[in-house]
C-alpha positions, 0 to 999 in steps of 0.5 A: 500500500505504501509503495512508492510510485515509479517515475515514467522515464524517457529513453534518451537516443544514442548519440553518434560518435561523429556527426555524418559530413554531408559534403561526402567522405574521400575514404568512401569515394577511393574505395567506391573508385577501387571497388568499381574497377575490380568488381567492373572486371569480375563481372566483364570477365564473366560476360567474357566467358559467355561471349567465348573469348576471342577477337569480340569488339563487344570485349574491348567495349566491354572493357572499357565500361569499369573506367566510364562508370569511375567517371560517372560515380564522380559526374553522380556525387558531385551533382549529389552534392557531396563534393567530397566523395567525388574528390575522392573517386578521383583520388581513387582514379588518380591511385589506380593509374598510379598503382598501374605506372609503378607496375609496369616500371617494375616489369621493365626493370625486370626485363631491363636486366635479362638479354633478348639475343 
């Protein structure tokens, strides 16, 4: 009878660790550059397997299509309004020809030293 009543308490919502920018995140847009080249190239690979390989001009358009939708992530995050992201699909495109430029000058520096007689 003499109980005391309990007060009603409001849940409090968690509360993010860092607020989301929304200008867009550059470690999403190099990993979405990245992501999109590799997963391109699962995928045309596949389609290339269908197709039976050989001398296809579908192939070649085929291979192309990876690096037309890199541009197209930056062309669809800047008009998103998230500059940032698409700062960083360029970055991403700006590593991937880095990365491709320092592996063929590892494979010429390999064959610099073995004789082509």
């Amino acid at each position: 009878m003499n109980d005391p009543t309990p007060v009603p308490t409001t849940p409090t919502p968690p509360v993010p660790l860092r607020p989301r920018d929304p200008r867009g995140s550059l470690l999403l847009g190099v990993g979405c550059a990245w992501g999109m080249l590799i997963g391109g190239y699962i995928v045309i690979s596949l389609f290339a397997g269908l197709l039976g390989g050989g001398d296809n001009v579908a192939i070649i358009i085929l291979m192309l299509l990876p690096w037309i939708g890199i541009i197209g992530l930056i062309v669809w995050f800047a008009t998103r309004g998230q500059p940032r992201t698409a700062s960083g699909v360029a970055i991403g495109l700006a590593s991937i020809f880095a990365v491709g430029l320092l592996l063929v000058a590892a494979c010429f520096g390999i064959l610099a030293g073995t004789n082509f007689h």
